[in-house]
N, CA, C and O atoms as a DFTB+ gen file, in Angstrom:
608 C
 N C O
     1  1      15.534      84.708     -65.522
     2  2      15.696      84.340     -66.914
     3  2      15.691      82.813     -67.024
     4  3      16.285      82.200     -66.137
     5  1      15.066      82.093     -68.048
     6  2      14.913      80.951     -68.124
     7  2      16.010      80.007     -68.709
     8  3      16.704      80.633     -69.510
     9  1      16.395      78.694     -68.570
    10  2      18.047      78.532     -69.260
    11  2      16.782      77.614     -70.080
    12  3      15.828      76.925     -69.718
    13  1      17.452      78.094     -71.533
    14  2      16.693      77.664     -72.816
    15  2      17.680      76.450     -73.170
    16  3      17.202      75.682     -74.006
    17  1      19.073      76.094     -72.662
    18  2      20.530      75.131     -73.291
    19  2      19.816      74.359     -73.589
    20  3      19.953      74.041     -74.771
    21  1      18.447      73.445     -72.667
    22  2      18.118      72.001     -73.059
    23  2      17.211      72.548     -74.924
    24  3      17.107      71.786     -75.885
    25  1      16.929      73.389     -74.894
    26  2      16.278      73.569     -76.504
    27  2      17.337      73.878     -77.506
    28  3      16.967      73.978     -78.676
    29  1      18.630      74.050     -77.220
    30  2      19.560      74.146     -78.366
    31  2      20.097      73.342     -79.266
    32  3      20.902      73.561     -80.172
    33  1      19.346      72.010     -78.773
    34  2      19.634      70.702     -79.383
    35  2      20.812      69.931     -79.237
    36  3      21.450      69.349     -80.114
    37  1      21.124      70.035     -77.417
    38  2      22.436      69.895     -77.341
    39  2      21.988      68.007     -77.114
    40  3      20.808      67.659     -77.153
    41  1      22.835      67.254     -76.949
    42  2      22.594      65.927     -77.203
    43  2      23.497      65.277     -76.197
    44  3      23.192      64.112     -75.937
    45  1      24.749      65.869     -75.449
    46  2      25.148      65.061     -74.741
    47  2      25.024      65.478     -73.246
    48  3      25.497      64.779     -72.350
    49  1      24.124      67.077     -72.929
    50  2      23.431      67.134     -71.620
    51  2      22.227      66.463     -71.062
    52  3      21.145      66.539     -71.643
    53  1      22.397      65.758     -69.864
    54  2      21.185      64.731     -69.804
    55  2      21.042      63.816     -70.001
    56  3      20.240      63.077     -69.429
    57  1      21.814      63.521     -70.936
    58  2      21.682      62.366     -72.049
    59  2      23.023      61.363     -71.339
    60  3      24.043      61.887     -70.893
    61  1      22.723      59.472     -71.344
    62  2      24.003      58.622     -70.723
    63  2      25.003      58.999     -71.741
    64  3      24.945      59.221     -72.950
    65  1      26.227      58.998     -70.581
    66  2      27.499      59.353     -71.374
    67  2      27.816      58.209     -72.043
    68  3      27.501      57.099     -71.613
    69  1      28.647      58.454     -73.454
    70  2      28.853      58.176     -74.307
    71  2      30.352      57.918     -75.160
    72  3      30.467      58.394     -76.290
    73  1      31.280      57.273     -74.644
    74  2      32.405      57.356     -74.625
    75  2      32.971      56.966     -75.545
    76  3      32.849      55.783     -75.860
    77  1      34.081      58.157     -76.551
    78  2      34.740      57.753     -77.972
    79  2      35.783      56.777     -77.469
    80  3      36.309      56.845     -76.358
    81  1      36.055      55.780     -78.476
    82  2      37.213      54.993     -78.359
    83  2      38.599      55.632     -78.786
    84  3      39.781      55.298     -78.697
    85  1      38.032      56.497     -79.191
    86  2      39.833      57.448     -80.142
    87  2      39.192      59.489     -80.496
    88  3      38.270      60.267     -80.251
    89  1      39.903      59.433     -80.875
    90  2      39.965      61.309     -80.890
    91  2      38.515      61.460     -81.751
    92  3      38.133      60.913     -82.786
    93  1      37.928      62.379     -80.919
    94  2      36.345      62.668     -81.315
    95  2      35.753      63.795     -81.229
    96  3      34.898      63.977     -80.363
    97  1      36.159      64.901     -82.251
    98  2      35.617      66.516     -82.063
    99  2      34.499      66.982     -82.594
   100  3      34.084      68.136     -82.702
   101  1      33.846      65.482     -83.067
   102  2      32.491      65.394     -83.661
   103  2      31.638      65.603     -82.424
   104  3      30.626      66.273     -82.631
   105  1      31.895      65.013     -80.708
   106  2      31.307      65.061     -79.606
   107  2      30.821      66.765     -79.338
   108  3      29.679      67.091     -79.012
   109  1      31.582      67.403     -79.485
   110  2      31.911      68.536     -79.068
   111  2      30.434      69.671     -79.356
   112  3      29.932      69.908     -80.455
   113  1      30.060      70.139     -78.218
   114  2      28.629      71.206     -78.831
   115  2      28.672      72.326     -78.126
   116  3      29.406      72.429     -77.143
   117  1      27.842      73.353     -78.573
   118  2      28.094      74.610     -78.082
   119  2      26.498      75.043     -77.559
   120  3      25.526      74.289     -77.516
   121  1      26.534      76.046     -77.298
   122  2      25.455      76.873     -76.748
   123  2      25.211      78.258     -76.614
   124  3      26.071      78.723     -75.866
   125  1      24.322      79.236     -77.056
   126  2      24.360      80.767     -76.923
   127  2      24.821      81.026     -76.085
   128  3      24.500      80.550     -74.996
   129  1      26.285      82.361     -76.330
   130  2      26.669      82.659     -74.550
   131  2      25.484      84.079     -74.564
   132  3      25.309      84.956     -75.410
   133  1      24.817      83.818     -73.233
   134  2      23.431      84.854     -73.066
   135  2      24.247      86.073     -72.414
   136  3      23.689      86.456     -71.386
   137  1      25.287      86.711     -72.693
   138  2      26.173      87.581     -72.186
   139  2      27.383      88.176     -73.229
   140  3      28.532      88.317     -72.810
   141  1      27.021      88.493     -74.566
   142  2      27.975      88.278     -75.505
   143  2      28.310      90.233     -75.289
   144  3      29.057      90.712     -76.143
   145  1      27.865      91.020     -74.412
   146  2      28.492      91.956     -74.959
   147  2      29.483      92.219     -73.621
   148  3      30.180      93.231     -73.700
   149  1      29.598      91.500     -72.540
   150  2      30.683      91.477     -71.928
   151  2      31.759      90.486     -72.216
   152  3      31.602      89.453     -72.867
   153  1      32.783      90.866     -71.710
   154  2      34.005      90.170     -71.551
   155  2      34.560      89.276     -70.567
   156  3      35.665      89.601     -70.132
   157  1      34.077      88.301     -70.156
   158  2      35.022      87.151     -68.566
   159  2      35.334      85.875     -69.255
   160  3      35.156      85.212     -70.276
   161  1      35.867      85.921     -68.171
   162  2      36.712      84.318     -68.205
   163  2      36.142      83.052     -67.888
   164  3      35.723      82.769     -66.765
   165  1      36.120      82.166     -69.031
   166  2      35.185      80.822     -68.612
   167  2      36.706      79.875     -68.258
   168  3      37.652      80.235     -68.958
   169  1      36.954      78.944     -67.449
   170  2      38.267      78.294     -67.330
   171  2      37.768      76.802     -66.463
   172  3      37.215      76.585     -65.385
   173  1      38.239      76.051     -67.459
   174  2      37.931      74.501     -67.407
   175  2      38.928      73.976     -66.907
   176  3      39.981      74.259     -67.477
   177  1      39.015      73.101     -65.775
   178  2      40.427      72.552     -65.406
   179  2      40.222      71.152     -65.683
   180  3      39.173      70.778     -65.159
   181  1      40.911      70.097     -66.400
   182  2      40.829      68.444     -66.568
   183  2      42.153      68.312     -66.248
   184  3      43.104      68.593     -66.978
   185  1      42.205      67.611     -64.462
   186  2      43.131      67.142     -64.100
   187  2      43.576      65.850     -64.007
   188  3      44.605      65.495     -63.433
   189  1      42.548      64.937     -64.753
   190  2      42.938      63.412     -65.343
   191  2      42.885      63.374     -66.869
   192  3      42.199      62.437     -67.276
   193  1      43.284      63.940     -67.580
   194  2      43.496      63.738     -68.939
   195  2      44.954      63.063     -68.842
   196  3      46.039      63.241     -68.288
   197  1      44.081      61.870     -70.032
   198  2      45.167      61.405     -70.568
   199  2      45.416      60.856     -72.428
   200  3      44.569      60.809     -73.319
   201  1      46.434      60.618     -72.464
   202  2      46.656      60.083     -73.991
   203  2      47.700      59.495     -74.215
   204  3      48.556      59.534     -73.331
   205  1      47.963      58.807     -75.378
   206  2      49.005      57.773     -75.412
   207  2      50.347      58.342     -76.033
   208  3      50.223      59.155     -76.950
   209  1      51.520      58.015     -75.647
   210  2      52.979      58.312     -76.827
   211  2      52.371      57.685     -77.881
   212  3      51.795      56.597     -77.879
   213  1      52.623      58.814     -79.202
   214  2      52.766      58.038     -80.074
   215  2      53.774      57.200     -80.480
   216  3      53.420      56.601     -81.495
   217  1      55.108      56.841     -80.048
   218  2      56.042      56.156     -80.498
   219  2      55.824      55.187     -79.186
   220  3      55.514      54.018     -79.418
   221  1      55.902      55.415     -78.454
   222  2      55.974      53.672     -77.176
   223  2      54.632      53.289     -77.428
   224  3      54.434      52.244     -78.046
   225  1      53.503      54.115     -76.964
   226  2      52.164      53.451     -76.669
   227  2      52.180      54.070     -75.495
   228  3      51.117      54.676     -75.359
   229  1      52.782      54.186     -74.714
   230  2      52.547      54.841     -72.946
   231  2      51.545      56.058     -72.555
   232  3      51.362      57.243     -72.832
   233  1      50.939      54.888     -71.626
   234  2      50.034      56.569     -71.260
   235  2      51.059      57.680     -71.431
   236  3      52.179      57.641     -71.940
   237  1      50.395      58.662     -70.884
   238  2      50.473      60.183     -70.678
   239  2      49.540      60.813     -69.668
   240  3      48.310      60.856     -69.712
   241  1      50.356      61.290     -68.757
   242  2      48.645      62.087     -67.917
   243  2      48.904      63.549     -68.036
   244  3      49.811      63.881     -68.800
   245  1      48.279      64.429     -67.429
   246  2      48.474      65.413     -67.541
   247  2      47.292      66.522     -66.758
   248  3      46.942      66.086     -65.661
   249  1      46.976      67.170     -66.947
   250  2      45.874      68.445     -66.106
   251  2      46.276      69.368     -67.457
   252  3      47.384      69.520     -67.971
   253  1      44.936      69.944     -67.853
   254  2      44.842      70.691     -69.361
   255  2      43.620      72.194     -68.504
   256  3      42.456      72.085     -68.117
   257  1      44.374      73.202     -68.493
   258  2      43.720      74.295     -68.266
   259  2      43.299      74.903     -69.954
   260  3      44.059      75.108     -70.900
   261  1      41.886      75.067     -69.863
   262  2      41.229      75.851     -70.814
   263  2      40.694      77.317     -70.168
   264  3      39.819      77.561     -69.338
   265  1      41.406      77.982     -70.752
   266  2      40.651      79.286     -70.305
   267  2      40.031      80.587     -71.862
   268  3      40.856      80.883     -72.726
   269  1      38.827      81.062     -71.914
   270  2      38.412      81.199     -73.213
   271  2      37.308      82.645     -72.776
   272  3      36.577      82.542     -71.790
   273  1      37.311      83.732     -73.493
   274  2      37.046      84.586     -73.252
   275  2      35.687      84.115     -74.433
   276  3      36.118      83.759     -75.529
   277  1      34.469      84.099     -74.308
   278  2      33.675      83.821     -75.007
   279  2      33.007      84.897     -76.020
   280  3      33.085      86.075     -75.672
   281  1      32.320      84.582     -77.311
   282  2      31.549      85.332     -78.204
   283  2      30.721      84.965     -78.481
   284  3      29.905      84.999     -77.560
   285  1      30.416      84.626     -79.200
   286  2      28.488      83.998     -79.678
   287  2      28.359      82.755     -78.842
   288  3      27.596      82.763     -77.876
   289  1      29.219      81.445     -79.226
   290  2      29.042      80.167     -78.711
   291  2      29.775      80.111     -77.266
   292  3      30.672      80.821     -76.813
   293  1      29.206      79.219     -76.809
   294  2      30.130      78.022     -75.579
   295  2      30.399      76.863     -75.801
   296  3      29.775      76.074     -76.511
   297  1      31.314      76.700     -75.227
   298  2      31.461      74.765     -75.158
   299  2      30.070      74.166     -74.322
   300  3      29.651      74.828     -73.373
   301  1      29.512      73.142     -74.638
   302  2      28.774      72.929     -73.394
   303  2      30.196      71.835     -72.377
   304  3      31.125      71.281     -72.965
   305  1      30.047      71.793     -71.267
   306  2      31.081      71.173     -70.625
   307  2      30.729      69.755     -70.466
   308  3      31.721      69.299     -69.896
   309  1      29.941      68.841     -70.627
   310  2      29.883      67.500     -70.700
   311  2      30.540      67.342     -72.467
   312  3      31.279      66.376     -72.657
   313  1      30.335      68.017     -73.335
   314  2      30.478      67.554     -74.224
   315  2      31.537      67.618     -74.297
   316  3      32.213      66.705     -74.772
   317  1      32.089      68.868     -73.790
   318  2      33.985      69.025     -73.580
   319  2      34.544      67.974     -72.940
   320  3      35.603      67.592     -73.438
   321  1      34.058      67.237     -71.740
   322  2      34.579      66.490     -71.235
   323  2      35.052      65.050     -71.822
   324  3      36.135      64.466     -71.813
   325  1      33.525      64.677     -72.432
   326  2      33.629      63.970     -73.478
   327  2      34.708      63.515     -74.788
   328  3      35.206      62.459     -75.180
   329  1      34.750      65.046     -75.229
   330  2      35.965      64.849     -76.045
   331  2      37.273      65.472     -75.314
   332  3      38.002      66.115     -76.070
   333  1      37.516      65.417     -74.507
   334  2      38.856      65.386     -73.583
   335  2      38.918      63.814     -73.772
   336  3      39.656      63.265     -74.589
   337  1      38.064      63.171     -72.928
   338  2      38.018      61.703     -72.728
   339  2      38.613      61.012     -73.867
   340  3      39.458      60.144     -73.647
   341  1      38.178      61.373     -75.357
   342  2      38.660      60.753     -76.717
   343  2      40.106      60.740     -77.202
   344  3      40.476      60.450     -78.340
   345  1      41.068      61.191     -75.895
   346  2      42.614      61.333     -76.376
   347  2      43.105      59.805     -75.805
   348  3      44.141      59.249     -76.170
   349  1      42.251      59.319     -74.948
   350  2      42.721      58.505     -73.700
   351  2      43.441      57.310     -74.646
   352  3      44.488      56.713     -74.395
   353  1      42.597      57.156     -75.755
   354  2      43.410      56.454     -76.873
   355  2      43.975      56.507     -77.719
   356  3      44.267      55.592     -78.489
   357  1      44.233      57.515     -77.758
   358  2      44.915      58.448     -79.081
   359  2      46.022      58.594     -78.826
   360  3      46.300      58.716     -77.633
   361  1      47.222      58.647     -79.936
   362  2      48.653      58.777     -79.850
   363  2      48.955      60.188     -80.637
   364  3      49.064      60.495     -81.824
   365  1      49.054      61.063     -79.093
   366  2      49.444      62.444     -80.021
   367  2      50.979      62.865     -78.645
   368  3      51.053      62.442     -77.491
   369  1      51.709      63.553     -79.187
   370  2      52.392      64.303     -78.559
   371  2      52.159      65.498     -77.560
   372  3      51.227      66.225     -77.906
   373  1      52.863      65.899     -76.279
   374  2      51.838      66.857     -75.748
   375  2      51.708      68.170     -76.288
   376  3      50.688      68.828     -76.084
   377  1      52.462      68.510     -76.819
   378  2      52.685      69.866     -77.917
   379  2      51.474      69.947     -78.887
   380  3      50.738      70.930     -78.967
   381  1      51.338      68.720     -79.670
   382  2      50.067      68.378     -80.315
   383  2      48.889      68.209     -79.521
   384  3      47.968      68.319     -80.330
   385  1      48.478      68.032     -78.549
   386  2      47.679      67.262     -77.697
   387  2      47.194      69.023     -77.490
   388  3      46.124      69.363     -77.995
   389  1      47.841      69.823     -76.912
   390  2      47.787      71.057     -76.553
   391  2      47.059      72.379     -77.804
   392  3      46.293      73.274     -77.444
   393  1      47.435      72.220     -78.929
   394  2      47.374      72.816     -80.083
   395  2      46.320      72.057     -80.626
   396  3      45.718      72.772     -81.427
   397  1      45.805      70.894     -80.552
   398  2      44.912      70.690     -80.995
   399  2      43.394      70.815     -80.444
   400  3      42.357      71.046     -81.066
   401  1      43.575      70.628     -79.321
   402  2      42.485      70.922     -78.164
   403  2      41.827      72.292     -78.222
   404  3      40.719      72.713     -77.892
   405  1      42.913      72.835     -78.763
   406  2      42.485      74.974     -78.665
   407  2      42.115      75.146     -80.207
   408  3      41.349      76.089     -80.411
   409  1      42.579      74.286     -81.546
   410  2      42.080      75.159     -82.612
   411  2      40.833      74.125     -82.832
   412  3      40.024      74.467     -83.695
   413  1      40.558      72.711     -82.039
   414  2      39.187      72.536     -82.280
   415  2      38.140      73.430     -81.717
   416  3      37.016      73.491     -82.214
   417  1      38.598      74.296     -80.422
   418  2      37.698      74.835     -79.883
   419  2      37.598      75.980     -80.638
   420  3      36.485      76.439     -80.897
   421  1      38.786      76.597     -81.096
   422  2      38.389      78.085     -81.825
   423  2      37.276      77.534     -82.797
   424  3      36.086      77.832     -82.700
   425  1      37.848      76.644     -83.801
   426  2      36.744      76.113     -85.189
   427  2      35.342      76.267     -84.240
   428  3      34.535      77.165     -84.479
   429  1      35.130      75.232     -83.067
   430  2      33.754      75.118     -82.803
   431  2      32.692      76.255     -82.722
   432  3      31.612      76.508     -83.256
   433  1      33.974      77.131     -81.285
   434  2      32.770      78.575     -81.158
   435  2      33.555      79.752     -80.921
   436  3      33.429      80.539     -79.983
   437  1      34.741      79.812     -82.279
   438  2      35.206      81.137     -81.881
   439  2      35.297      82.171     -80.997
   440  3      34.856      83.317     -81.084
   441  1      36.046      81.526     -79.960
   442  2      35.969      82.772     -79.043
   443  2      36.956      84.066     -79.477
   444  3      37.821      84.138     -80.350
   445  1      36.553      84.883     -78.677
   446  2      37.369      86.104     -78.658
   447  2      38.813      86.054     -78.762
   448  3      39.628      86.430     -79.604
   449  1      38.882      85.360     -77.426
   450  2      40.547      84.666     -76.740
   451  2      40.408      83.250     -76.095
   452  3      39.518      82.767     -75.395
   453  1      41.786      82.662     -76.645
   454  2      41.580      80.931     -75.476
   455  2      42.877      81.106     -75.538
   456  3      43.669      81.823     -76.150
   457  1      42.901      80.116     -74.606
   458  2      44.725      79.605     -74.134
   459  2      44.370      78.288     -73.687
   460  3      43.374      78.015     -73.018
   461  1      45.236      77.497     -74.094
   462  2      45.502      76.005     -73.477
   463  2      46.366      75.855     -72.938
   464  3      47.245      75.636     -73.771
   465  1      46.812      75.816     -71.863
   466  2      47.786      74.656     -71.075
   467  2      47.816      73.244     -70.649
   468  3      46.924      72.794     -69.929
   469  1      49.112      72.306     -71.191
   470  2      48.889      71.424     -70.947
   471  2      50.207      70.672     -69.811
   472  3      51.262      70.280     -70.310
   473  1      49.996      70.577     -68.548
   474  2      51.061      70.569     -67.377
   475  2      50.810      68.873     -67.156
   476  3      50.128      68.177     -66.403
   477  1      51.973      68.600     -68.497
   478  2      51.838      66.888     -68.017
   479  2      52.883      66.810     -67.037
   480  3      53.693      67.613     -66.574
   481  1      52.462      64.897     -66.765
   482  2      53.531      64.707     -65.561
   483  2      55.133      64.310     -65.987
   484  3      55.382      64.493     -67.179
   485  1      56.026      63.890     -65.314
   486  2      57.229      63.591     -65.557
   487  2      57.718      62.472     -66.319
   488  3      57.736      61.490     -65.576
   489  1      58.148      62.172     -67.552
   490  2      58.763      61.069     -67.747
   491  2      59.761      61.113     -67.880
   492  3      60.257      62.172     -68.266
   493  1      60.340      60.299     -67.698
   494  2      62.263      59.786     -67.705
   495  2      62.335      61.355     -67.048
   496  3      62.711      62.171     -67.889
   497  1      62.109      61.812     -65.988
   498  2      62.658      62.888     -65.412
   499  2      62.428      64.217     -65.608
   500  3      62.774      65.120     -64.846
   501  1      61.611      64.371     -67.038
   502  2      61.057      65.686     -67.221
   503  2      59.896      66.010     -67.613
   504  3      59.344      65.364     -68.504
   505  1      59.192      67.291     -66.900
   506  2      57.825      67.572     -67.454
   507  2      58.014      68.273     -68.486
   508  3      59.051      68.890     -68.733
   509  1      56.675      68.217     -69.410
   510  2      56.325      69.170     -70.485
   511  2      55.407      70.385     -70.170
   512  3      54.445      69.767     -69.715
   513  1      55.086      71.580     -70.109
   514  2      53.762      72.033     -69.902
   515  2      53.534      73.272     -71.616
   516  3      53.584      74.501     -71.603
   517  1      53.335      72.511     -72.657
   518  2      53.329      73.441     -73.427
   519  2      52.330      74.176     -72.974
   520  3      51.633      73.847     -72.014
   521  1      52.169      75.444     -73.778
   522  2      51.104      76.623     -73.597
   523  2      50.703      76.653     -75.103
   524  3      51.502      76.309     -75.974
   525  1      49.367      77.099     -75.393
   526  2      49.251      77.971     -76.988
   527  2      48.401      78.818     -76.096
   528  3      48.185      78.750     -74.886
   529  1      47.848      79.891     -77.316
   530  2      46.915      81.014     -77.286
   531  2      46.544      81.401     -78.630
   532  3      47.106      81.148     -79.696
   533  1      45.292      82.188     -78.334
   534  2      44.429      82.884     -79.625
   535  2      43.995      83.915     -79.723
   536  3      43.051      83.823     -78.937
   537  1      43.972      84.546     -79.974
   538  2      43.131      86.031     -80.198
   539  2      42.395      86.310     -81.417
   540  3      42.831      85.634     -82.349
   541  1      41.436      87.067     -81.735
   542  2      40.391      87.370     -82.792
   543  2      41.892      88.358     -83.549
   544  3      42.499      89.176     -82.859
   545  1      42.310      88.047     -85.154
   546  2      43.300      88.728     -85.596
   547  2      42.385      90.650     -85.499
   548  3      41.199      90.981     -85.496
   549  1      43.409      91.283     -85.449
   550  2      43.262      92.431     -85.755
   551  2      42.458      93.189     -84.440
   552  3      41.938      94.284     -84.657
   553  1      42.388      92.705     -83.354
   554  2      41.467      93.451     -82.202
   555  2      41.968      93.340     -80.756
   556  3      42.971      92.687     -80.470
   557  1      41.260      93.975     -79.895
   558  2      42.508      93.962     -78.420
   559  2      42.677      92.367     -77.982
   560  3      43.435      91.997     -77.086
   561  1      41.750      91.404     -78.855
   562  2      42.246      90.064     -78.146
   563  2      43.527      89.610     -78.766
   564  3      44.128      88.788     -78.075
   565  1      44.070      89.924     -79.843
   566  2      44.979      89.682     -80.610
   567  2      46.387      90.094     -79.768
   568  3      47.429      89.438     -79.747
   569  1      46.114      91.368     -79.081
   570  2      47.409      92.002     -78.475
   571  2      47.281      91.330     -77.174
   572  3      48.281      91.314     -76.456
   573  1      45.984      90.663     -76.684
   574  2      45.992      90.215     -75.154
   575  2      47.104      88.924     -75.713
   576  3      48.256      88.796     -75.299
   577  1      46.437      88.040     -76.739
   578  2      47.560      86.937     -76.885
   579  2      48.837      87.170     -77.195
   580  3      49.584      86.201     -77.056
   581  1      49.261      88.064     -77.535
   582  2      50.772      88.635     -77.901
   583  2      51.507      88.867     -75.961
   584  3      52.435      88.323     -75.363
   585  1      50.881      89.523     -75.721
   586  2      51.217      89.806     -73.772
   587  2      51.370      88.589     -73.474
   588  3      52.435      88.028     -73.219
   589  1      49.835      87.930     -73.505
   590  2      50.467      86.690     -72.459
   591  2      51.488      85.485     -73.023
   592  3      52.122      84.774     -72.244
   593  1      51.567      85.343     -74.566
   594  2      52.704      84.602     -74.839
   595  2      53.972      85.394     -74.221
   596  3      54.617      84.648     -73.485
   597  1      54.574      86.859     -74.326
   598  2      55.328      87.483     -74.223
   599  2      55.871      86.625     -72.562
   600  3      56.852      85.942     -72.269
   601  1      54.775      87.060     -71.859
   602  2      55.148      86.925     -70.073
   603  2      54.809      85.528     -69.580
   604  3      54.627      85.380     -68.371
   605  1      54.701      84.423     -70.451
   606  2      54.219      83.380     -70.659
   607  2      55.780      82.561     -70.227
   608  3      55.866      81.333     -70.271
């Protein structure tokens, strides 16, 4: 089977990277998943993400697991990376940082199911690792996100 991605008009595969100075979900592109009537797991690990406190200014680092049960679209993953990269200046909280990362991706290409984790590192002595999740309302992805918040 032939990979058609370079005809989908994606713009940041191939293409020199292109780096936002601040939060950028305009970067962000998708692609036909050529497998929409099964069900697996696509799971992105960014173990140098970072972003700023919003009240000091201080970095933040962190490792952000995306994991996303796909439907029509994909992320393409340079472009994901890309806008990972756009927090590096941005002053969000990691709770926010976490929640926002997952409902830009639902908006982009609705998946079925996603979950974000975000396992920052320690400051003044303690880590954060919020979690969110998603499910399609009303269908077995809805009850998968109910489980894994439950045992979460």
């Amino acid at each position: 089977m032939e990979d058609t991605r370079k005809d989908e008009g994606l713009k940041s595969l191939g293409a020199p990277s292109r780096y936002a100075t601040d939060y950028a979900p305009e970067v962000l592109e998708t692609f036909e998943n050529k497998h929409q009537e099964n069900d697996y797991w696509v799971r992105f690990n960014c173990p140098e993400f970072t972003t700023l406190c919003p009240i000091t200014g201080q970095p933040d680092f962190a490792e952000i697991i995306i994991s996303y049960i796909p439907a029509k679209r994909m992320v393409e993953s340079k472009s994901l990376k890309l806008y990972l990269f756009s927090f590096r200046n941005h002053g969000d909280f990691h709770e926010d940082c976490v929640n926002i990362i997952m409902k830009d991706l639902i908006r982009l290409m609705e998946p079925k199911y996603i979950e974000v984790t975000g396992l920052f590192t320690p400051r003044g002595g303690i880590s954060i690792h919020p979690y969110a999740n998603y499910g399609i309302p009303g269908t077995k992805y809805e009850r998968l996100a109910e489980q894994r918040m439950a045992l979460h």
